[in-house]
Backbone as XML, in Angstrom:
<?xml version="1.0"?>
<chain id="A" units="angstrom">
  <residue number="1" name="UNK">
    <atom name="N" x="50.365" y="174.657" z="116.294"/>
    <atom name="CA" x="49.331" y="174.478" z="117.290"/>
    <atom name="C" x="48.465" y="173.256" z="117.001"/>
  </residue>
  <residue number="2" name="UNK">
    <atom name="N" x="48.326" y="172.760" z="116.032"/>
    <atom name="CA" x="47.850" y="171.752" z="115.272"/>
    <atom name="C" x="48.667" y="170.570" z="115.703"/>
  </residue>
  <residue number="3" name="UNK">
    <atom name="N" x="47.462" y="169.635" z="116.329"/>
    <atom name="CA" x="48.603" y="168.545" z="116.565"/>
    <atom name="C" x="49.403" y="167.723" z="115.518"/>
  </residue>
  <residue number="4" name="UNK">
    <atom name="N" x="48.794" y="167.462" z="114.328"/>
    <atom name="CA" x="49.241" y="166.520" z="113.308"/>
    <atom name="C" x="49.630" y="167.247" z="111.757"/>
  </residue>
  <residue number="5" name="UNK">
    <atom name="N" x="50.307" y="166.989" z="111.717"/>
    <atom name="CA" x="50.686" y="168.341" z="110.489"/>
    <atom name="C" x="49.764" y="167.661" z="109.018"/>
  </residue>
  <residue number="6" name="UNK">
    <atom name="N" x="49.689" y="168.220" z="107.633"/>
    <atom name="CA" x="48.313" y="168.297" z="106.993"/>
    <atom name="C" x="49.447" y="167.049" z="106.011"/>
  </residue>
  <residue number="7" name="UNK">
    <atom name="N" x="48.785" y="166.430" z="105.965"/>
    <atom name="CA" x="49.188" y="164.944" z="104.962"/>
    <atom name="C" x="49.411" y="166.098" z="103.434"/>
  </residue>
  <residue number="8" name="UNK">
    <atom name="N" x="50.555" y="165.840" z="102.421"/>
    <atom name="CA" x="50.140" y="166.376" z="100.893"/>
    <atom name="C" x="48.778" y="165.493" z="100.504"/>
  </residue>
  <residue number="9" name="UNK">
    <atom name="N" x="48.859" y="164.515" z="100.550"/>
    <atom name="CA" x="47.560" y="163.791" z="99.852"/>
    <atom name="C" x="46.662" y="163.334" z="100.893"/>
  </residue>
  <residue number="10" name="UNK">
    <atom name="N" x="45.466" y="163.820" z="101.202"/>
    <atom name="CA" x="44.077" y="163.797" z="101.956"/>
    <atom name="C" x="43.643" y="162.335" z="101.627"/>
  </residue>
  <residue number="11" name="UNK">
    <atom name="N" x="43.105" y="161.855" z="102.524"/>
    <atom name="CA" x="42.788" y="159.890" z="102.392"/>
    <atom name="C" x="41.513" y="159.911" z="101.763"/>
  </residue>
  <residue number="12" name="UNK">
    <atom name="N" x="41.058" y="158.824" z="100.454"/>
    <atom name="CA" x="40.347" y="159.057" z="99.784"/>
    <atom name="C" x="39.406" y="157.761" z="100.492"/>
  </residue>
  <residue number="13" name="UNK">
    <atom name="N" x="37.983" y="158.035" z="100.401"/>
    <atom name="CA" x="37.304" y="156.813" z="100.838"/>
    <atom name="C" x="36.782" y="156.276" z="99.194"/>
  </residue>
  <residue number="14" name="UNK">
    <atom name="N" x="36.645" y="154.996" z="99.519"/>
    <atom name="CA" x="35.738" y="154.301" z="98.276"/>
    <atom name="C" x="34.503" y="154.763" z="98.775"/>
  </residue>
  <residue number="15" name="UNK">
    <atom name="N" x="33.259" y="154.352" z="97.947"/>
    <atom name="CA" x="31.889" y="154.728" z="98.030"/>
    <atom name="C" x="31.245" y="154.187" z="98.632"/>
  </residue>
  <residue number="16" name="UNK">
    <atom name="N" x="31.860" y="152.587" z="98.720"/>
    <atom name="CA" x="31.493" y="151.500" z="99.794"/>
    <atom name="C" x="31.842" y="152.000" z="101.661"/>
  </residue>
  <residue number="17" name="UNK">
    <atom name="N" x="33.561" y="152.679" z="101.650"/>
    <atom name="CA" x="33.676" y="152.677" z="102.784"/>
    <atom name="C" x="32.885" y="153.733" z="103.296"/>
  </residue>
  <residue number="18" name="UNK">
    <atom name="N" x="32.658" y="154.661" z="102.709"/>
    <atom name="CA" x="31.721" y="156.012" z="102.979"/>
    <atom name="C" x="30.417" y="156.039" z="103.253"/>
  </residue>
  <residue number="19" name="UNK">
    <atom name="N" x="29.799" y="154.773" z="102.709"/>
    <atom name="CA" x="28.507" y="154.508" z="103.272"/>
    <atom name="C" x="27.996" y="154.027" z="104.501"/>
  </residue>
  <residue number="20" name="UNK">
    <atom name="N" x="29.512" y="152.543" z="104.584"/>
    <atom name="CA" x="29.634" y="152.314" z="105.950"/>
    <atom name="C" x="29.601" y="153.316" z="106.959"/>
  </residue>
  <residue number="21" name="UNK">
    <atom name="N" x="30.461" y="153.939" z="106.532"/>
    <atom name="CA" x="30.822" y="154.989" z="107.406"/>
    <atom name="C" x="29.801" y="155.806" z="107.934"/>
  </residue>
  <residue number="22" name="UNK">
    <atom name="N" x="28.985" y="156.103" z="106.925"/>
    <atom name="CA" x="27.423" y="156.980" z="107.330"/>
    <atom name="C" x="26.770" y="156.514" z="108.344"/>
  </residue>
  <residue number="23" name="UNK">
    <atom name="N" x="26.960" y="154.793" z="107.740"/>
    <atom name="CA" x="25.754" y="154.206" z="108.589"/>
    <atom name="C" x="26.584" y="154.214" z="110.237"/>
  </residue>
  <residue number="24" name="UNK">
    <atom name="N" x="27.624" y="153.978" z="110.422"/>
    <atom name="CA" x="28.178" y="153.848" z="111.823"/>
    <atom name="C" x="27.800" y="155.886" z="112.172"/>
  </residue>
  <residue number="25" name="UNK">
    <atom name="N" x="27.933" y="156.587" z="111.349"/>
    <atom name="CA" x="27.793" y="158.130" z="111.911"/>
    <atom name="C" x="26.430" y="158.288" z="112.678"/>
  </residue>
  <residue number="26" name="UNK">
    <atom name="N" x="25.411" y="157.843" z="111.879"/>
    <atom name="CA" x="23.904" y="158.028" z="112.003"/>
    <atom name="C" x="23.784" y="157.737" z="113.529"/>
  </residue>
  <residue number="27" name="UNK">
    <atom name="N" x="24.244" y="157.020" z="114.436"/>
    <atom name="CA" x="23.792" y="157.128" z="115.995"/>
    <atom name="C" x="24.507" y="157.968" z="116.720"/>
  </residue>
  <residue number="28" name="UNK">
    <atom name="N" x="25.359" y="158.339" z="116.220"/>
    <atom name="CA" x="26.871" y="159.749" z="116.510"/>
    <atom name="C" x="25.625" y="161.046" z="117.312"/>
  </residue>
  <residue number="29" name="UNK">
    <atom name="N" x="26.125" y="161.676" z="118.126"/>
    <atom name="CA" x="25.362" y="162.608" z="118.723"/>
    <atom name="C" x="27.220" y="163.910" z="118.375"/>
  </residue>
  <residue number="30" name="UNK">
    <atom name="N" x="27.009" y="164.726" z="117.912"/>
    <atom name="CA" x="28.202" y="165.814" z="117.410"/>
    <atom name="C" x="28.857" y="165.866" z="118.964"/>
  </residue>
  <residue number="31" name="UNK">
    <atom name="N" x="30.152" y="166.180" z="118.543"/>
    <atom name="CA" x="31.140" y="165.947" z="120.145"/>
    <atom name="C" x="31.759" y="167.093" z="119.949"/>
  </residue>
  <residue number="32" name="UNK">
    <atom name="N" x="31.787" y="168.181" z="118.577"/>
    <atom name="CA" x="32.861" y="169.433" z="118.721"/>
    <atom name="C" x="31.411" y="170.341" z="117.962"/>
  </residue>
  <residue number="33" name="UNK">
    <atom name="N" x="31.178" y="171.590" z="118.447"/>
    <atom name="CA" x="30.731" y="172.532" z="118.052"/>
    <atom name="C" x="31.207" y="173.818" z="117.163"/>
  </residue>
  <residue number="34" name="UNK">
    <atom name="N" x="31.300" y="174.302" z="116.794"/>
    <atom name="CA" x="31.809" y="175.369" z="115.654"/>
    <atom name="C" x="30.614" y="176.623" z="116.318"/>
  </residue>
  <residue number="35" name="UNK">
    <atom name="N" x="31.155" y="177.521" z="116.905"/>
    <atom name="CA" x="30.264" y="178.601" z="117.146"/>
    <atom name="C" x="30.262" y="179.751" z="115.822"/>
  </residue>
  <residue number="36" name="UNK">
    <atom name="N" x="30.557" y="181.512" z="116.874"/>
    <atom name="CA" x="30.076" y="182.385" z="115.855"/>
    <atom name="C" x="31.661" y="182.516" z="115.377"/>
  </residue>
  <residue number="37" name="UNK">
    <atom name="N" x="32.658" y="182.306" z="116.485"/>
    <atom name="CA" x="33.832" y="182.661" z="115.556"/>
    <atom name="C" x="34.533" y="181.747" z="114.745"/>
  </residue>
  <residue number="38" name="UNK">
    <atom name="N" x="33.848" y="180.937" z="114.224"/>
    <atom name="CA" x="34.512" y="179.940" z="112.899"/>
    <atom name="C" x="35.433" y="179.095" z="113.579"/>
  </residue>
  <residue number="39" name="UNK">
    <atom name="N" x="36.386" y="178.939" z="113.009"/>
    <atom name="CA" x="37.144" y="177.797" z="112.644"/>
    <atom name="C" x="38.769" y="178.244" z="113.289"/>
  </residue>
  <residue number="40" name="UNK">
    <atom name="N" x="38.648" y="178.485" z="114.679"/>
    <atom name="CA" x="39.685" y="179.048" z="115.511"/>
    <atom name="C" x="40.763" y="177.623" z="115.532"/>
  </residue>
  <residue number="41" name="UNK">
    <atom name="N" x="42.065" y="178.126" z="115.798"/>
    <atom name="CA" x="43.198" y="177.059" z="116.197"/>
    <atom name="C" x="42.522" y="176.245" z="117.289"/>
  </residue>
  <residue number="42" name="UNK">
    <atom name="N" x="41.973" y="176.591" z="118.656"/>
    <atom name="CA" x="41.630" y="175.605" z="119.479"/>
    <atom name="C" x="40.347" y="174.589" z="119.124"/>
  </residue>
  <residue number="43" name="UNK">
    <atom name="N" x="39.385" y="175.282" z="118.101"/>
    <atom name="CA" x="38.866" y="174.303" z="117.856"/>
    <atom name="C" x="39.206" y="173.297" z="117.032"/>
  </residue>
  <residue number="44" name="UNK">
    <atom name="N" x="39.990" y="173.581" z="116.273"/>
    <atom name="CA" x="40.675" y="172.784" z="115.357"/>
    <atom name="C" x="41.742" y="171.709" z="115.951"/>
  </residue>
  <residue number="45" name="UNK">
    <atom name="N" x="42.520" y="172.160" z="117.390"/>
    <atom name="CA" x="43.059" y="171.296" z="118.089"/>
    <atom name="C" x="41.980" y="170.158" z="118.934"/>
  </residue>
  <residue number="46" name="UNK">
    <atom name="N" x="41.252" y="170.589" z="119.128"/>
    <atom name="CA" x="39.928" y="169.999" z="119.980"/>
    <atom name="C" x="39.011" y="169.039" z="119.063"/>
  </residue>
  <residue number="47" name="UNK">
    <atom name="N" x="39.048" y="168.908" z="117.628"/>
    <atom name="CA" x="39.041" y="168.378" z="116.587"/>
    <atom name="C" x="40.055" y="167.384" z="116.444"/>
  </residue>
  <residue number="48" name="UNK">
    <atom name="N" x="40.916" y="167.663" z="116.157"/>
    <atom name="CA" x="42.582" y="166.415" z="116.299"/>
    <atom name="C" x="42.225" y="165.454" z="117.598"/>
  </residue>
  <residue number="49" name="UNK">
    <atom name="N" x="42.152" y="166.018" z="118.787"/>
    <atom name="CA" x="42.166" y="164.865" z="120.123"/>
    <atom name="C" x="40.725" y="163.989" z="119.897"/>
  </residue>
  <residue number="50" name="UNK">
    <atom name="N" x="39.494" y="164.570" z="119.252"/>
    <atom name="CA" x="38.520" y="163.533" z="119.142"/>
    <atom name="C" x="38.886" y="162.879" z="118.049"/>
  </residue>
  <residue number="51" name="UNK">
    <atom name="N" x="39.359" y="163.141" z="117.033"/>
    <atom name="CA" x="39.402" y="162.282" z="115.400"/>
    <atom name="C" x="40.797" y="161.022" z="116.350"/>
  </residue>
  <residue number="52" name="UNK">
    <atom name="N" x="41.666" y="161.467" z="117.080"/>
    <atom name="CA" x="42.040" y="160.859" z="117.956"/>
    <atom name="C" x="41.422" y="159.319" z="118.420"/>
  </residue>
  <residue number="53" name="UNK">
    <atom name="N" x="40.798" y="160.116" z="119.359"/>
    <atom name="CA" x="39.833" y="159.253" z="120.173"/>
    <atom name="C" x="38.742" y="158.385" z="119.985"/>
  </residue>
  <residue number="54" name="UNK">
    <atom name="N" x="37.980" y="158.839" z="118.651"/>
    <atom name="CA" x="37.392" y="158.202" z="118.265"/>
    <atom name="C" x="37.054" y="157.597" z="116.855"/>
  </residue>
  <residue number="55" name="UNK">
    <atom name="N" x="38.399" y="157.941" z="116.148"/>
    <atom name="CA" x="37.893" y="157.711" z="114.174"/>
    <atom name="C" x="37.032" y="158.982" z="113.526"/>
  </residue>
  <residue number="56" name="UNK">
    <atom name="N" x="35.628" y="158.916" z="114.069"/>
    <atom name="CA" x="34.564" y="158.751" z="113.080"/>
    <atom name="C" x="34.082" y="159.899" z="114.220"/>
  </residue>
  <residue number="57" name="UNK">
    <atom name="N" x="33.629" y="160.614" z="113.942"/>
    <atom name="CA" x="32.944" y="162.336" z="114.413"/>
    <atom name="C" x="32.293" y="163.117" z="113.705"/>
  </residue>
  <residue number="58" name="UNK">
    <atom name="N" x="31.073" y="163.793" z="114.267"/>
    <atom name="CA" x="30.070" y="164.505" z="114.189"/>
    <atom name="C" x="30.621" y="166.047" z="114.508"/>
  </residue>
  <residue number="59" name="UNK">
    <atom name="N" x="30.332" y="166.998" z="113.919"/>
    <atom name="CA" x="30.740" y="168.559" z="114.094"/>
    <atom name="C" x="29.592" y="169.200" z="113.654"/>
  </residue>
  <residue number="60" name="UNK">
    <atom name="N" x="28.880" y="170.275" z="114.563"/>
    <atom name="CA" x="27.805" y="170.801" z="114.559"/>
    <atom name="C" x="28.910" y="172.456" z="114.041"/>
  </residue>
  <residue number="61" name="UNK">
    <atom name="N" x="28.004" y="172.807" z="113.183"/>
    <atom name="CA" x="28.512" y="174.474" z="112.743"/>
    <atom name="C" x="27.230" y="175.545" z="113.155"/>
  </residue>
  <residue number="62" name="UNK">
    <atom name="N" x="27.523" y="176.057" z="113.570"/>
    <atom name="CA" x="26.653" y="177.002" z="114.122"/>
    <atom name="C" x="26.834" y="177.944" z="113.071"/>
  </residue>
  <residue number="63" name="UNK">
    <atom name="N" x="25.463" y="178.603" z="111.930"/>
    <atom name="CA" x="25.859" y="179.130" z="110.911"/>
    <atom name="C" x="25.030" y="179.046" z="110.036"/>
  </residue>
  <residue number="64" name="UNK">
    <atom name="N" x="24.363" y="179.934" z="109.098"/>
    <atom name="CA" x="23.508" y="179.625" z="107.569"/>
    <atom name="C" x="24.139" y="179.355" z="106.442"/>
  </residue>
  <residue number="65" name="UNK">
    <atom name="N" x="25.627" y="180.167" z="106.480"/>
    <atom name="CA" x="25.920" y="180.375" z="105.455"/>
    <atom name="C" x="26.546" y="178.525" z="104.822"/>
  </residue>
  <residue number="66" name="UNK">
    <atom name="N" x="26.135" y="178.390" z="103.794"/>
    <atom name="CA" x="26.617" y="176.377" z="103.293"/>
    <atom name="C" x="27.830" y="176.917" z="102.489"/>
  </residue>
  <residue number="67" name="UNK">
    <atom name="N" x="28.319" y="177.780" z="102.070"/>
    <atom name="CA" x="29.571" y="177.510" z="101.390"/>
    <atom name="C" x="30.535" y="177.640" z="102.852"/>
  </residue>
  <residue number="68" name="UNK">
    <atom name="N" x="30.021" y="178.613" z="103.773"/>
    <atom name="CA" x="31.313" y="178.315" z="105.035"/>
    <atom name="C" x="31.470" y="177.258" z="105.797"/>
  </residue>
  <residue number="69" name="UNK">
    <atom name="N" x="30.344" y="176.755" z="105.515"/>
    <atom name="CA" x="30.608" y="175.344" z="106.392"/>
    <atom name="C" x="31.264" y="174.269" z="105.308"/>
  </residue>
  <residue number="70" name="UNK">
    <atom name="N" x="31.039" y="174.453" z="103.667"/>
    <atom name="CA" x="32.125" y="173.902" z="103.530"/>
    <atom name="C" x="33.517" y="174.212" z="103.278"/>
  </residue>
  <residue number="71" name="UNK">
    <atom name="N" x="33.717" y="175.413" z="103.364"/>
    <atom name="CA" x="35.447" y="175.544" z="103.677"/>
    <atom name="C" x="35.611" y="175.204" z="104.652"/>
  </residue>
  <residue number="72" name="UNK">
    <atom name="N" x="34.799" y="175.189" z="105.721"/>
    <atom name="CA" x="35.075" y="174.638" z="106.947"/>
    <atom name="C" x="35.752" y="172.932" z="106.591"/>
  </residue>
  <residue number="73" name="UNK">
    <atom name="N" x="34.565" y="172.562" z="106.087"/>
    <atom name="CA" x="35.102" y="170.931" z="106.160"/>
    <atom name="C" x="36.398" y="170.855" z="105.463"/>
  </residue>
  <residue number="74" name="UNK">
    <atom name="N" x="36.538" y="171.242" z="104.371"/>
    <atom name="CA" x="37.635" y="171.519" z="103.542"/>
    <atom name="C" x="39.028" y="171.618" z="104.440"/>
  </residue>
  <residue number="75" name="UNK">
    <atom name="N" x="38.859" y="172.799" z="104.975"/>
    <atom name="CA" x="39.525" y="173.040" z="106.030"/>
    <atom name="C" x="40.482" y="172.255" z="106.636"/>
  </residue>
  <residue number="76" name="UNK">
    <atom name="N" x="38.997" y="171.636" z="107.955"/>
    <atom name="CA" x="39.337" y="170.578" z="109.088"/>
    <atom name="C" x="39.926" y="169.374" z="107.927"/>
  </residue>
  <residue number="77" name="UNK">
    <atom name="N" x="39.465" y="168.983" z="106.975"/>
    <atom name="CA" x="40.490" y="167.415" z="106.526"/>
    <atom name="C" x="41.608" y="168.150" z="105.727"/>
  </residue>
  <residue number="78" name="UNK">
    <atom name="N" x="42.377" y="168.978" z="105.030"/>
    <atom name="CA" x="43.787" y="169.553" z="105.004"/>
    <atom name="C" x="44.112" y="170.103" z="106.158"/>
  </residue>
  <residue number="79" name="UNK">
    <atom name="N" x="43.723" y="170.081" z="107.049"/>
    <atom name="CA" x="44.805" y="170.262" z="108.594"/>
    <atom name="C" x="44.817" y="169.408" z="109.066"/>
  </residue>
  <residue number="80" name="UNK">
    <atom name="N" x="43.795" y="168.557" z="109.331"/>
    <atom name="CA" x="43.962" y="167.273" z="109.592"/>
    <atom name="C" x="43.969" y="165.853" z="109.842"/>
  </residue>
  <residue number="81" name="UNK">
    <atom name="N" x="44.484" y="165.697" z="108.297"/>
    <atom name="CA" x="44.746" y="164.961" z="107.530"/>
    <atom name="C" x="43.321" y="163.851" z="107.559"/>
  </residue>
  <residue number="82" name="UNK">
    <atom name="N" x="42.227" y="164.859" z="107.485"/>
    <atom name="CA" x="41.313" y="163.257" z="107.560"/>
    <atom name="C" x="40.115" y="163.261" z="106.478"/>
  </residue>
  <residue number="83" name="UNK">
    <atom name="N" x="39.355" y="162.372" z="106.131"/>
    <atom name="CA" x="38.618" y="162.151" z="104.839"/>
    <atom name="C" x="37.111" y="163.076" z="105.225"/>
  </residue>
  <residue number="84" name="UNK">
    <atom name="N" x="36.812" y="163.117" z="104.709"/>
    <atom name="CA" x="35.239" y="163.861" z="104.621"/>
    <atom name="C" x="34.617" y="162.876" z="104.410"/>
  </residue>
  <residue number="85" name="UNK">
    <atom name="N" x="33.374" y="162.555" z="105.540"/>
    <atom name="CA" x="32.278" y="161.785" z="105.424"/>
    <atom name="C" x="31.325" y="162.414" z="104.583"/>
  </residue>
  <residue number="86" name="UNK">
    <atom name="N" x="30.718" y="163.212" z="105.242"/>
    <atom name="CA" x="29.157" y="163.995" z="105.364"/>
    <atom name="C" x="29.296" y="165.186" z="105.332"/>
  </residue>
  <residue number="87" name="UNK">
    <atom name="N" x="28.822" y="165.736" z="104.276"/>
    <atom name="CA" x="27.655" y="166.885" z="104.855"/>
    <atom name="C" x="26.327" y="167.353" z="104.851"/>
  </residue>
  <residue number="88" name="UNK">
    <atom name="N" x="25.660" y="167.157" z="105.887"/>
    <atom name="CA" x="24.318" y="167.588" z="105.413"/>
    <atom name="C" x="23.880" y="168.061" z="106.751"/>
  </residue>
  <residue number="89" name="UNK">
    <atom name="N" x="23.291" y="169.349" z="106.355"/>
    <atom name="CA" x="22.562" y="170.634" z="106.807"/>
    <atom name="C" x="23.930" y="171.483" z="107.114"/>
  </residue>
  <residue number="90" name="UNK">
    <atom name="N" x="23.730" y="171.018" z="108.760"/>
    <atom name="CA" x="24.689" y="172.081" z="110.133"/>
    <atom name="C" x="26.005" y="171.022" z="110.524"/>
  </residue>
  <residue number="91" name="UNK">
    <atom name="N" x="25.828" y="169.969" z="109.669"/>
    <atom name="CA" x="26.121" y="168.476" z="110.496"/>
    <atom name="C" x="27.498" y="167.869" z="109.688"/>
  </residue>
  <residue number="92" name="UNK">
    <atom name="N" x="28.694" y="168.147" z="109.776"/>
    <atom name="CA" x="29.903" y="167.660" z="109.321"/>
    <atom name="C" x="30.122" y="166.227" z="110.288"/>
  </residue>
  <residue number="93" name="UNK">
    <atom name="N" x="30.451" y="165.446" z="109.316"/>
    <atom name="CA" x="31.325" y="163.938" z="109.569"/>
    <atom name="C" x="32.536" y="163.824" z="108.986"/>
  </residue>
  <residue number="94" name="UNK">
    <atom name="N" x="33.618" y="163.610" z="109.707"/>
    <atom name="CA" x="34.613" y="163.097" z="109.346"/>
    <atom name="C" x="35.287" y="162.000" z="109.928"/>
  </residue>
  <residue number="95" name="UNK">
    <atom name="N" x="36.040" y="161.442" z="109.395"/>
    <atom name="CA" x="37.002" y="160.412" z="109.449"/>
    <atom name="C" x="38.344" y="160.463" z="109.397"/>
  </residue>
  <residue number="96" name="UNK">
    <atom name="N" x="39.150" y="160.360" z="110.666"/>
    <atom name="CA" x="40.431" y="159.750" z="110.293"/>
    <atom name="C" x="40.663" y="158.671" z="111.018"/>
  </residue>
  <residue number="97" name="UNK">
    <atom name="N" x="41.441" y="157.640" z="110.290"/>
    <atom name="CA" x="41.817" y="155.562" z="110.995"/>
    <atom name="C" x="43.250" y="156.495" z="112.174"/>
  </residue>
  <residue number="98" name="UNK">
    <atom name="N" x="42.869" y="155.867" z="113.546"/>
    <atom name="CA" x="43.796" y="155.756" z="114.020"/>
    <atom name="C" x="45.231" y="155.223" z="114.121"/>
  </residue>
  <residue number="99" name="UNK">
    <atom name="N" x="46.299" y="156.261" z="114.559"/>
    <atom name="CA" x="47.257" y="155.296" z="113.706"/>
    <atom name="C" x="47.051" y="154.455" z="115.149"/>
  </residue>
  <residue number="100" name="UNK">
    <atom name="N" x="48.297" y="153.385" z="114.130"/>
    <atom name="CA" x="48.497" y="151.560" z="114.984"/>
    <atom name="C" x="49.677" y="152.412" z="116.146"/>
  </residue>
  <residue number="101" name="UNK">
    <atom name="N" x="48.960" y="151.951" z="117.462"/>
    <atom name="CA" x="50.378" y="151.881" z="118.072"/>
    <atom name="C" x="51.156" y="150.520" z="118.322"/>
  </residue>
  <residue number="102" name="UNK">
    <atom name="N" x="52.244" y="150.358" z="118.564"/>
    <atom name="CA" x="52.915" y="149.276" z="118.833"/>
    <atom name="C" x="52.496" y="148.156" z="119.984"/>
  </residue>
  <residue number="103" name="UNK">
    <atom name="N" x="52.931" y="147.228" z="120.162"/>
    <atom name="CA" x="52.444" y="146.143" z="120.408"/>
    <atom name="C" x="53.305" y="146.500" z="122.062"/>
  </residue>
  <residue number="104" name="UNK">
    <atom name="N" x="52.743" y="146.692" z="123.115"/>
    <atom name="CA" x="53.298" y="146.661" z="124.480"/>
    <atom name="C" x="54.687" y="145.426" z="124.261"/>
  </residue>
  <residue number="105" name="UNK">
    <atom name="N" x="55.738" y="146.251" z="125.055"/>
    <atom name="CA" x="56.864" y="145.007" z="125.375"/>
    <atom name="C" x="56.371" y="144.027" z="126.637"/>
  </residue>
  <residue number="106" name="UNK">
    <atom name="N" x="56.946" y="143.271" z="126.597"/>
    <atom name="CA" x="56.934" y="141.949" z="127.358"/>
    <atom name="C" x="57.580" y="142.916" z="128.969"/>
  </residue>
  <residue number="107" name="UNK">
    <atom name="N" x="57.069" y="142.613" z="130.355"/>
    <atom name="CA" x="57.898" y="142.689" z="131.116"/>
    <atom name="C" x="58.994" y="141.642" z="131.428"/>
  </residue>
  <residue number="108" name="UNK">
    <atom name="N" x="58.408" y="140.960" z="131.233"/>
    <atom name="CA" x="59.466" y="139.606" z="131.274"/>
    <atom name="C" x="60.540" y="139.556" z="130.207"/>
  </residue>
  <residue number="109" name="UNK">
    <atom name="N" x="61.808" y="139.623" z="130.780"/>
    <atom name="CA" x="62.522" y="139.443" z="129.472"/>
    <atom name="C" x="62.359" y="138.092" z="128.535"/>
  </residue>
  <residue number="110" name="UNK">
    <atom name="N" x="62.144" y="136.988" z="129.337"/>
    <atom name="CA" x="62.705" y="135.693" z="128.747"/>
    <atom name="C" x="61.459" y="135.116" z="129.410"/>
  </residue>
  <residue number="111" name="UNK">
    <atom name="N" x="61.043" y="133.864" z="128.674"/>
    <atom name="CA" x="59.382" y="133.190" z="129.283"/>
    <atom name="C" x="60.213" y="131.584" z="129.338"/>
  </residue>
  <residue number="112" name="UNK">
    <atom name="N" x="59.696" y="131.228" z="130.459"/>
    <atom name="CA" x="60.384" y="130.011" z="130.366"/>
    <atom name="C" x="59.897" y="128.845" z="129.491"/>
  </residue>
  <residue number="113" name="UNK">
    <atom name="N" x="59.700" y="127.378" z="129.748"/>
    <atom name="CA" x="59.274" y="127.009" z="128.636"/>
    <atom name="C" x="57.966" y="126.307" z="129.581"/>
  </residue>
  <residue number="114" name="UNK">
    <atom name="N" x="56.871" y="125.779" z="128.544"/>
    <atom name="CA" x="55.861" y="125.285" z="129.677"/>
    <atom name="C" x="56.563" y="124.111" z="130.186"/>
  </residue>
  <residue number="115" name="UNK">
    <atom name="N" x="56.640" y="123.392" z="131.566"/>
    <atom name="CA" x="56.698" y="121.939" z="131.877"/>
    <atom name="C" x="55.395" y="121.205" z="131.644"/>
  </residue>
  <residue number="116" name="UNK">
    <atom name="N" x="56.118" y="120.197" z="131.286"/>
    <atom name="CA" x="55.413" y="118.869" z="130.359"/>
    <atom name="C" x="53.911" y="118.538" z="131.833"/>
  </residue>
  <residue number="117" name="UNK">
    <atom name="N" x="52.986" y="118.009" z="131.638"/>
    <atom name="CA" x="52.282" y="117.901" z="132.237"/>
    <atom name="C" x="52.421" y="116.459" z="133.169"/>
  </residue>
  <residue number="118" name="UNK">
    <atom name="N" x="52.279" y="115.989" z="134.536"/>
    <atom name="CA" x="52.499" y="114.999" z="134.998"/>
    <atom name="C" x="51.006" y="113.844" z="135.083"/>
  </residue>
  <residue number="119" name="UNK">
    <atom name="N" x="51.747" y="113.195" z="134.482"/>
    <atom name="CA" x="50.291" y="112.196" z="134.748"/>
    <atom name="C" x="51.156" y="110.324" z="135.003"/>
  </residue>
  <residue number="120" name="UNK">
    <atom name="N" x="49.501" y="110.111" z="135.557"/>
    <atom name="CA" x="49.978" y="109.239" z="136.561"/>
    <atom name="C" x="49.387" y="107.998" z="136.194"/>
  </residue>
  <residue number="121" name="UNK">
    <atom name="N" x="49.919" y="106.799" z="135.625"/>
    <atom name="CA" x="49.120" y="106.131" z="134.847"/>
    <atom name="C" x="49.110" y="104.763" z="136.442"/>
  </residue>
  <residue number="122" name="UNK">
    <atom name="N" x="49.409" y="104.723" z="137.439"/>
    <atom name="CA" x="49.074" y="103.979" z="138.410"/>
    <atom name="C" x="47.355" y="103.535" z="138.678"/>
  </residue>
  <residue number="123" name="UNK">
    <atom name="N" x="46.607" y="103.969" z="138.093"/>
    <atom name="CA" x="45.290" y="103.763" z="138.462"/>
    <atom name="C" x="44.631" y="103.256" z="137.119"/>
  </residue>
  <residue number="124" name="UNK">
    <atom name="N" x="45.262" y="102.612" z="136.704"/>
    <atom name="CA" x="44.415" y="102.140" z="135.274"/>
    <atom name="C" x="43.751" y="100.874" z="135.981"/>
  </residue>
  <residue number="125" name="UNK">
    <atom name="N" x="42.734" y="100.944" z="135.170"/>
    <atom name="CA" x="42.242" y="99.088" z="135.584"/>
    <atom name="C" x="42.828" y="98.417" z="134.828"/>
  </residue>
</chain>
């Protein structure tokens, strides 16, 4: 049900990229919520299409308890496959780099070549 199956090795950030990373989070308004029933398959799919869409995401946990919100995070980056920014309070950040897609084909099979430009040297003084 999971769109992306769980990497063996979870992507490690340096301390440098993680800060960056904070600082691009900090204007982030959370785009996936975590209610009372935890950490269901659809939210976890609904998780995949934004880490998708946008890299870098905000996840609000609805919840007191701090060790469940971090199995939670735990969680969400071994399913899928993405680094742990943040945590602090209610407020999970994560990260995964989009993969590269390929470079669009040409409709054109074959491009012709440019023609040379015409100029007209009749008007010289």
């Amino acid at each position: 049900m999971i769109p992306r199956q769980a990497s063996p090795v979870l992507p490690q950030l340096t301390p440098q990229q993680r800060s960056a990373l904070r600082a691009r989070a900090h204007l982030l308004h959370p785009v996936v919520m975590i209610g009372d029933d935890g950490l269901t398959d659809p939210v976890l799919l609904e998780i995949g299409r934004n880490l998708d869409a946008h890299e870098l995401i905000k996840i609000r946990v609805a919840g007191d308890d701090r060790a469940a919100r971090e199995d939670m995070l735990r969680r969400i980056c071994e399913d899928l496959g993405a680094a742990p920014v943040q945590h602090i309070g209610k407020i999970l950040v994560v990260f995964r780099a989009r993969p590269e897609k390929p470079a669009p084909k040409s409709r054109r099979p074959g491009k012709k070549a440019a023609r040379p430009l015409k100029r007209s040297f009749q008007h010289r003084a």
